[in-house]
ZAMI-331878 format. One record per residue (C-alpha): residue number from 1; chain; x, y, z. Coordinates in steps of 0.001 Angstrom, whole numbers. Layout:
# ZAMI-331878
[rec NUM; "A"; [X; Y; Z]]
...
This chain:
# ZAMI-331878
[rec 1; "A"; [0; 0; 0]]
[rec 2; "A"; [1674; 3678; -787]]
[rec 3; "A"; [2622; 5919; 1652]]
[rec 4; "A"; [99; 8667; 229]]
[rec 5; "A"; [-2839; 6898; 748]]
[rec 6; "A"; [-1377; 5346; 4261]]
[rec 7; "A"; [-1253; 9300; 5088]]
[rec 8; "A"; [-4732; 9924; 3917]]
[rec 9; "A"; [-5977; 7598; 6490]]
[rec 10; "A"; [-4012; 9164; 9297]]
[rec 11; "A"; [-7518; 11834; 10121]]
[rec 12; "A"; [-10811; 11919; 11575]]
[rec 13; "A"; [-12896; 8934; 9677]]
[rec 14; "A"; [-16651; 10133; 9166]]
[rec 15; "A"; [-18884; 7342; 9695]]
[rec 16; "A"; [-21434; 8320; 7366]]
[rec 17; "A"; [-25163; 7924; 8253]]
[rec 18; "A"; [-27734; 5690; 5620]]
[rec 19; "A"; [-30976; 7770; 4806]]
[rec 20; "A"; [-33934; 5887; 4084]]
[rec 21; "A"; [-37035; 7505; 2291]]
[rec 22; "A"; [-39337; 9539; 3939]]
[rec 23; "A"; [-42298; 7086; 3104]]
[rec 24; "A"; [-40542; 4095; 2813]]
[rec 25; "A"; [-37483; 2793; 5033]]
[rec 26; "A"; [-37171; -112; 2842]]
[rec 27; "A"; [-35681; 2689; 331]]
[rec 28; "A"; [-32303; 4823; 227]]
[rec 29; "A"; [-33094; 8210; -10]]
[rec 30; "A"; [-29890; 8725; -2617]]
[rec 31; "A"; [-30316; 12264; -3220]]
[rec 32; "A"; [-29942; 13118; 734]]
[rec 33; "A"; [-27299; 10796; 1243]]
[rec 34; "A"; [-25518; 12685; -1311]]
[rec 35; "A"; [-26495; 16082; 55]]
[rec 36; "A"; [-25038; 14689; 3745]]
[rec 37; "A"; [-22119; 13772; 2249]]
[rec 38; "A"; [-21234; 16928; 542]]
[rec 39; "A"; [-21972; 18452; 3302]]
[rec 40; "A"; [-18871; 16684; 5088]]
[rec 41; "A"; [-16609; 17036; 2268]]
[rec 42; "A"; [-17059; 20945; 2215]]
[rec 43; "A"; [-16968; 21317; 6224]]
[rec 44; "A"; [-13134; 19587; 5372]]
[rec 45; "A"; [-13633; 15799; 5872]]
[rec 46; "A"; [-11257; 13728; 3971]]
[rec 47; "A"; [-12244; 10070; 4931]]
[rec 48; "A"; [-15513; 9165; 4822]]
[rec 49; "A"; [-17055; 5702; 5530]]
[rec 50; "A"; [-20107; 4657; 4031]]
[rec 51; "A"; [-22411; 1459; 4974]]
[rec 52; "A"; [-20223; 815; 8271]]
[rec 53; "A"; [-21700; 542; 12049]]
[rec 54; "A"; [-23460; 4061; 11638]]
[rec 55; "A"; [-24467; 3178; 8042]]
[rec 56; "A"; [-26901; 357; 9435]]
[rec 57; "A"; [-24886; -2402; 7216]]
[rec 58; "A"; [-26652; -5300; 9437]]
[rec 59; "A"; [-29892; -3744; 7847]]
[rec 60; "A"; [-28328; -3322; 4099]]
[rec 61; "A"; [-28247; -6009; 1090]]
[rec 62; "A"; [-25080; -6294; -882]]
[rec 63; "A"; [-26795; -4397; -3622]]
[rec 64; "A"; [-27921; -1541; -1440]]
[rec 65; "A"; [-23803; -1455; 159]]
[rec 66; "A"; [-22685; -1021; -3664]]
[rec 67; "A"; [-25204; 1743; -4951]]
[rec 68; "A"; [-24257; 3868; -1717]]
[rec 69; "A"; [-20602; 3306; -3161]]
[rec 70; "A"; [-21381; 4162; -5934]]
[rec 71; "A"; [-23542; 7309; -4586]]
[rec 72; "A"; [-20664; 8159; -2541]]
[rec 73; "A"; [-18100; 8058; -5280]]
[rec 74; "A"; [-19845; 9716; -7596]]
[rec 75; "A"; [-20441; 12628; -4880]]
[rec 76; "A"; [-17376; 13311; -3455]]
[rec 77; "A"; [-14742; 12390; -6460]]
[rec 78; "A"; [-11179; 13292; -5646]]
[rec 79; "A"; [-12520; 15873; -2640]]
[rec 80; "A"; [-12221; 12766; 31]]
[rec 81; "A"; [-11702; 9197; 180]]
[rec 82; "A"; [-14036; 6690; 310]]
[rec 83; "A"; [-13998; 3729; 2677]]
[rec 84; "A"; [-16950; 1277; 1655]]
[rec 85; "A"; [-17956; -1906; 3855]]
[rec 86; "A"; [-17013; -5803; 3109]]
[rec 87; "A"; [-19407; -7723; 5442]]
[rec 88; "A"; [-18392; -10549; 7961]]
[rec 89; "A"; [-19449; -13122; 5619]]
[rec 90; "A"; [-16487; -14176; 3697]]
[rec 91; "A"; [-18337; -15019; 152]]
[rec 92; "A"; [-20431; -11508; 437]]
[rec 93; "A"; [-17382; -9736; 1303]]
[rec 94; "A"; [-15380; -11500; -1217]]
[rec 95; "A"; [-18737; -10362; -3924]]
[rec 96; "A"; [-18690; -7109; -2794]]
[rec 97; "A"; [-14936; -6551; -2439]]
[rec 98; "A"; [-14841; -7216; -6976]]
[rec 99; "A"; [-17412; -4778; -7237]]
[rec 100; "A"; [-15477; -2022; -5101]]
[rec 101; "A"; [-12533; -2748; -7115]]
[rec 102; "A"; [-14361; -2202; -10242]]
[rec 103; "A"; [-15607; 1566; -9214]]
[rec 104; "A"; [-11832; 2418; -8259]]
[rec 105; "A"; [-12221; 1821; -4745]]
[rec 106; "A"; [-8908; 1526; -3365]]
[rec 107; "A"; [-9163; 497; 724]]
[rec 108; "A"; [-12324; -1135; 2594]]
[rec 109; "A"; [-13401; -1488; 6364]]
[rec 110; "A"; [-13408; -5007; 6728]]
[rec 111; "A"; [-16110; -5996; 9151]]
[rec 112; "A"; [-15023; -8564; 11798]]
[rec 113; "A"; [-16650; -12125; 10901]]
[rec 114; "A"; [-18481; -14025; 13658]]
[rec 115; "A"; [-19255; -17525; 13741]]
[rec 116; "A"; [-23187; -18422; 14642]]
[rec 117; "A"; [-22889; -14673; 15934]]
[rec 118; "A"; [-20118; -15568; 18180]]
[rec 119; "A"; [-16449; -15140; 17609]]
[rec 120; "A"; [-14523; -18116; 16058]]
[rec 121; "A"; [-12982; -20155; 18562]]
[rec 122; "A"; [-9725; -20198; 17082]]
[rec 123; "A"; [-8533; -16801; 15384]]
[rec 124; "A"; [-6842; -18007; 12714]]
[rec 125; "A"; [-10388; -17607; 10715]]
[rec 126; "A"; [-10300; -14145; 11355]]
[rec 127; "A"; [-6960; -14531; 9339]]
[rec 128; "A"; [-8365; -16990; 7112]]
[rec 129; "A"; [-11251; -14722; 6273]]
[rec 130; "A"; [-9374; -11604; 5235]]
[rec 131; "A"; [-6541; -13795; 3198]]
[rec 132; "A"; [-9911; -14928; 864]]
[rec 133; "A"; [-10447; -11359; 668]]
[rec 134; "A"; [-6695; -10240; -436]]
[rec 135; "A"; [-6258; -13609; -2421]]
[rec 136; "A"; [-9546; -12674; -4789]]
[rec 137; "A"; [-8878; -9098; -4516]]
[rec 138; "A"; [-5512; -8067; -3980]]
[rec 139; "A"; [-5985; -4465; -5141]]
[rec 140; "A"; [-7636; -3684; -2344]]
[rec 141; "A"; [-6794; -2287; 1173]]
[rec 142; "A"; [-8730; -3400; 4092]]
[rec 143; "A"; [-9186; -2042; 7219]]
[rec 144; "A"; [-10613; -4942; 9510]]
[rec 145; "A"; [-12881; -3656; 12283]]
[rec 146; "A"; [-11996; -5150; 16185]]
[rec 147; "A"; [-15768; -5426; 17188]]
[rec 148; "A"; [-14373; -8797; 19048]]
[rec 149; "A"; [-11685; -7737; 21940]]
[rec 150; "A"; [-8373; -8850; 19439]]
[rec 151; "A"; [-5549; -10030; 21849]]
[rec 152; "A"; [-1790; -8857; 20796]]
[rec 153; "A"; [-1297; -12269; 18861]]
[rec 154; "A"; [-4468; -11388; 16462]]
[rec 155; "A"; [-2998; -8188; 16003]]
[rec 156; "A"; [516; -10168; 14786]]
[rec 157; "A"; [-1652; -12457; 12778]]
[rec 158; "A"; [-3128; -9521; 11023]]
[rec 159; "A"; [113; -8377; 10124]]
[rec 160; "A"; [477; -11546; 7866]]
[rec 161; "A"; [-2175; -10404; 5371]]
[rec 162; "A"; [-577; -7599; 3442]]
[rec 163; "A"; [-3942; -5899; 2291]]
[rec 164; "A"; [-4090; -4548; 5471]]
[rec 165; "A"; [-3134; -1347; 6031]]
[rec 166; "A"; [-4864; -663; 9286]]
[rec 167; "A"; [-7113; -1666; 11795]]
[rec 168; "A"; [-10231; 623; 12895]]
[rec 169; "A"; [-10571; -441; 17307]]
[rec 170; "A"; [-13310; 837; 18745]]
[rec 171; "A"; [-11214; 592; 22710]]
[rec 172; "A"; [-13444; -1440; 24403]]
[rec 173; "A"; [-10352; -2416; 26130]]
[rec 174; "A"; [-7423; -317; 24910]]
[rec 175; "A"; [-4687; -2731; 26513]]
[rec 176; "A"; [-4570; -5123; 23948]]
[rec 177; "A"; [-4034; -2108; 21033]]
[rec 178; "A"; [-1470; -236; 22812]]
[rec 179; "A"; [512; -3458; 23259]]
[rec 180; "A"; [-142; -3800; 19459]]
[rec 181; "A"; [842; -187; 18666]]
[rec 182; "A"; [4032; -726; 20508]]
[rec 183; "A"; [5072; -3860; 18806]]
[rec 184; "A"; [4107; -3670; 15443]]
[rec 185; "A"; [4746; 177; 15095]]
[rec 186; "A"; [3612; 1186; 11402]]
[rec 187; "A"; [3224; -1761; 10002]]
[rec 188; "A"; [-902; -397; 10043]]
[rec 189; "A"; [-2426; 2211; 10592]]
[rec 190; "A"; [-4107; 2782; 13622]]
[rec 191; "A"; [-7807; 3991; 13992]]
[rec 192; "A"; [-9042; 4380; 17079]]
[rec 193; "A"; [-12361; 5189; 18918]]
[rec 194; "A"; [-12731; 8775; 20334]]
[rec 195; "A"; [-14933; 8359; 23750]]
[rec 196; "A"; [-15515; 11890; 24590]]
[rec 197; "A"; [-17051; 10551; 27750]]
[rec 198; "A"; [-14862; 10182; 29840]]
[rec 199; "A"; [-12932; 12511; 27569]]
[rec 200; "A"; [-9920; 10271; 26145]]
[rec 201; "A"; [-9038; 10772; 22799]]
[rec 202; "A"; [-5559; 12399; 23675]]
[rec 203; "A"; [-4416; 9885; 25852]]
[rec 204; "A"; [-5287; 7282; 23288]]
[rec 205; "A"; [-3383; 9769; 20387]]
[rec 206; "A"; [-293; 9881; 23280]]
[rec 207; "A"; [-480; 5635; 23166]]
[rec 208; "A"; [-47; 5660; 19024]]
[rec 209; "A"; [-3385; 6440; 17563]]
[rec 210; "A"; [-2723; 8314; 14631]]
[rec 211; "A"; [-6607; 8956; 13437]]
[rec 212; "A"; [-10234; 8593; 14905]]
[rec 213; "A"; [-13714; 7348; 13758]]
[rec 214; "A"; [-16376; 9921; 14929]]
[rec 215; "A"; [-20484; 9795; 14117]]
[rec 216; "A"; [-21254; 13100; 15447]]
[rec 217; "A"; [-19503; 14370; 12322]]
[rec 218; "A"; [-22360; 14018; 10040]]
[rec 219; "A"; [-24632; 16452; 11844]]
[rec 220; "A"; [-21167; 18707; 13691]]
[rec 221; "A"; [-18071; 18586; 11674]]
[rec 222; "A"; [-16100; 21251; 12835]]
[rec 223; "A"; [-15380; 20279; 16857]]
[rec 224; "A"; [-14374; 16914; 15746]]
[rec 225; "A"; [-12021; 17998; 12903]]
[rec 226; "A"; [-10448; 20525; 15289]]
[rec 227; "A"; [-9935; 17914; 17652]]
[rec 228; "A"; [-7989; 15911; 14878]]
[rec 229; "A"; [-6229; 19431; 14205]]
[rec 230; "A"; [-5083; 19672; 18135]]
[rec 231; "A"; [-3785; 16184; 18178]]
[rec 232; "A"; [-1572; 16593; 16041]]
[rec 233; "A"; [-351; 19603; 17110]]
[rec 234; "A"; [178; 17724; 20560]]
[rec 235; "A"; [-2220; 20646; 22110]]
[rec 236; "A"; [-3724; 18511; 24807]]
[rec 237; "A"; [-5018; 20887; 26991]]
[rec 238; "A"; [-7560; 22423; 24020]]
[rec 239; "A"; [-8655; 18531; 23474]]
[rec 240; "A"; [-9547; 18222; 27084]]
[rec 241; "A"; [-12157; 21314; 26273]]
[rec 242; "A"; [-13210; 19843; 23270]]
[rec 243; "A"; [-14248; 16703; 24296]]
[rec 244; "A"; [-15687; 18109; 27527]]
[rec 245; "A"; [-18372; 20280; 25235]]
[rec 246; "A"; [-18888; 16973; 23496]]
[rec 247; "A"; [-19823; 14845; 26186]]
[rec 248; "A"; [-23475; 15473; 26449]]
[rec 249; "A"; [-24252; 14443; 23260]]
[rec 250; "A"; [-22024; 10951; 23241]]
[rec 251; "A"; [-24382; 10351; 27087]]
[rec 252; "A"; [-27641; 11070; 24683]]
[rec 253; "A"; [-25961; 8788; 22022]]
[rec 254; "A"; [-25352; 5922; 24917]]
[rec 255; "A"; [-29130; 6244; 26081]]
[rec 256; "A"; [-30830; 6952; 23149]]
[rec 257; "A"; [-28802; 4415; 20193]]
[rec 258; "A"; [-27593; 5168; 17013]]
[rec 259; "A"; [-30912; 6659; 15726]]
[rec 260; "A"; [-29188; 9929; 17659]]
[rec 261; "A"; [-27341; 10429; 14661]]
[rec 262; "A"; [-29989; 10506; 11889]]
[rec 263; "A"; [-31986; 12964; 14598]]
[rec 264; "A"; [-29342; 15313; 14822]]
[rec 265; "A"; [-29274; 14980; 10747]]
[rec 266; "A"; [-32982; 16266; 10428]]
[rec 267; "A"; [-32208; 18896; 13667]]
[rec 268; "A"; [-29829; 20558; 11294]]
[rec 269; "A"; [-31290; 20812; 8308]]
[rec 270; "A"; [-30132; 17419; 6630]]
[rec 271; "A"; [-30792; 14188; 5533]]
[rec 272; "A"; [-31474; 12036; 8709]]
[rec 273; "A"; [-34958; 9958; 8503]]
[rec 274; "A"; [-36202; 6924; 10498]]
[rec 275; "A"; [-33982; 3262; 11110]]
[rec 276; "A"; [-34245; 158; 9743]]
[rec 277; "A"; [-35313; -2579; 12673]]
[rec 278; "A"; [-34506; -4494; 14494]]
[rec 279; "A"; [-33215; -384; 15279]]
[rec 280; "A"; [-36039; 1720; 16821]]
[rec 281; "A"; [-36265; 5978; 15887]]
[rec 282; "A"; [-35297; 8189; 18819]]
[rec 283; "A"; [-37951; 8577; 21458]]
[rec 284; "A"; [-39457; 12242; 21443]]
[rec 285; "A"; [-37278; 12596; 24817]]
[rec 286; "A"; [-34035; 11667; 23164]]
[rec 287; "A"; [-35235; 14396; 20217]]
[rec 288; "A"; [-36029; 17282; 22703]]
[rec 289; "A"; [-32768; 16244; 24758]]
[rec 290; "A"; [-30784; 16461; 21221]]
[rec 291; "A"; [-32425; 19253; 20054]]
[rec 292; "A"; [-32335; 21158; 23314]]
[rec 293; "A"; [-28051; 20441; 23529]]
[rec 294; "A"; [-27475; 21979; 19791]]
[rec 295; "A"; [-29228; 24470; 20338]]
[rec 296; "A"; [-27869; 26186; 23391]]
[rec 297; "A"; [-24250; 24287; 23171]]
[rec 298; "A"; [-24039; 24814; 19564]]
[rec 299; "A"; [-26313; 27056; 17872]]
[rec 300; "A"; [-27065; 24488; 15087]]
[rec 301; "A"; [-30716; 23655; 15105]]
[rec 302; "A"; [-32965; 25204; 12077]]
């Protein structure tokens, strides 16, 4: 993988919201999602993923994941790069990962695979499972996603499959990645989670992170890209503020799900909508509690 495109990933990675149709959430709603989405680019975003977690990819088919590639593609151009999602399952990832390689796509997040929704009792088919990936498609990059508690010897065995660049954690336990960071240095990139509350992002950038996934960045760009900005300046005290003004809405997030994120969409004058199930909308408590925070915190709602 070239250094450029190693550096590209080395930001703040949008997770980028799926809108579904006003009267029908069995639909994308292709024109918002492309409206959202330039929305990011223009506030400064340069890595945007699309039909991850925050995307609702347990909820999307294979064809749905490749038109929002497409969408996304199309959209942004050469203004950002575009991280799409391979699936767990090793022959859907393995379909989707020839069609991603036909629009140009260059590097994936690489969902973790599970095994009768567990995690495979011995790692080496997390291994397995990414080598089908590189072996069919070698052009491509891939990110895997540690939605399963990796221990430092996953980490090495990752380091075996040379489509991957990086590894997105989300720090449920950040032992296990530091210990990974320090022994395996750059061989990947490494993604991290932000957790605003507690606030911990620059502790987690002092361990080795050298970027961050964020979801409040659809609806409120700007405090997490300057938090990306003070990082790597090493200001530590200004990311301390930061994250403190953030911290009420990651508590609504915890409370109130995912469906936060489309809500604060639609609070600011963008493409948000309903959830697919087994997901539920946000209660008209979480939307008052939302709308009530950007408001007075942050000016934002229309």
């Amino acid at each position: 993988m070239d250094a450029d495109l190693r550096d590209s990933l080395k930001t703040v990675h949008a997770y980028a919201a799926t809108p579904f149709a006003a009267d029908d959430v069995l639909s994308v709603d292709e024109e918002g999602f492309a409206g959202n989405l330039d929305f990011l680019v223009q506030a400064g975003v340069r890595v945007i993923n699309v039909g991850g977690g925050t995307g609702e990819i347990d909820a999307l088919t294979n064809r749905e994941l490749a038109r929002i590639a497409e969408v996304a593609l199309a959209t942004v151009g050469d203004r950002a790069l575009i991280t799409p999602t391979l699936p767990g399952n090793t022959g859907a990832a393995v379909e989707l990962a020839r069609r991603y390689r036909d629009m140009g796509v260059r590097v994936c997040l690489a969902m973790a695979p599970y095994q009768r929704h567990g995690i495979p009792d011995d790692p080496q088919g997390i291994v397995n499972h990414l080598s089908l990936i590189e072996q069919h498609v070698p052009e491509l990059g891939l990110l895997p996603y540690n939605t399963q508690g990796w221990s430092l010897e996953i980490f090495e065995r990752l380091a075996e499959v040379d489509a991957v660049v990086g590894v997105k954690d989300p720090c449920f336990d950040d032992h296990p990645l530091f210990r990974a960071i320090q022994r395996l240095g750059d061989r990947f990139v490494w993604i991290g989670n932000k957790r605003h509350d507690p606030g911990v992002l620059h502790l987690r950038y002092q361990a080795g992170i050298e970027g961050f996934t964020a979801g409040f960045i659809n609806f409120l760009p700007q405090p997490e890209l300057e938090l990306e900005a003070q990082a790597r300046a090493g200001d530590w005290d200004a990311m301390i503020v930061g994250q403190r003004r953030l911290a009420p809405l990651e508590r609504l997030r915890n409370r109130f799900g995912d469906a936060t994120i489309k809500t604060g969409l639609d609070l600011v004058g963008l493409y948000g909508g309903g959830v697919r199930p087994p997901r539920t909308d946000m209660s008209d408590e979480g939307r008052v509690a939302l709308a009530d925070e950007l408001r007075e915190t942050w000016g934002k709602v229309v």
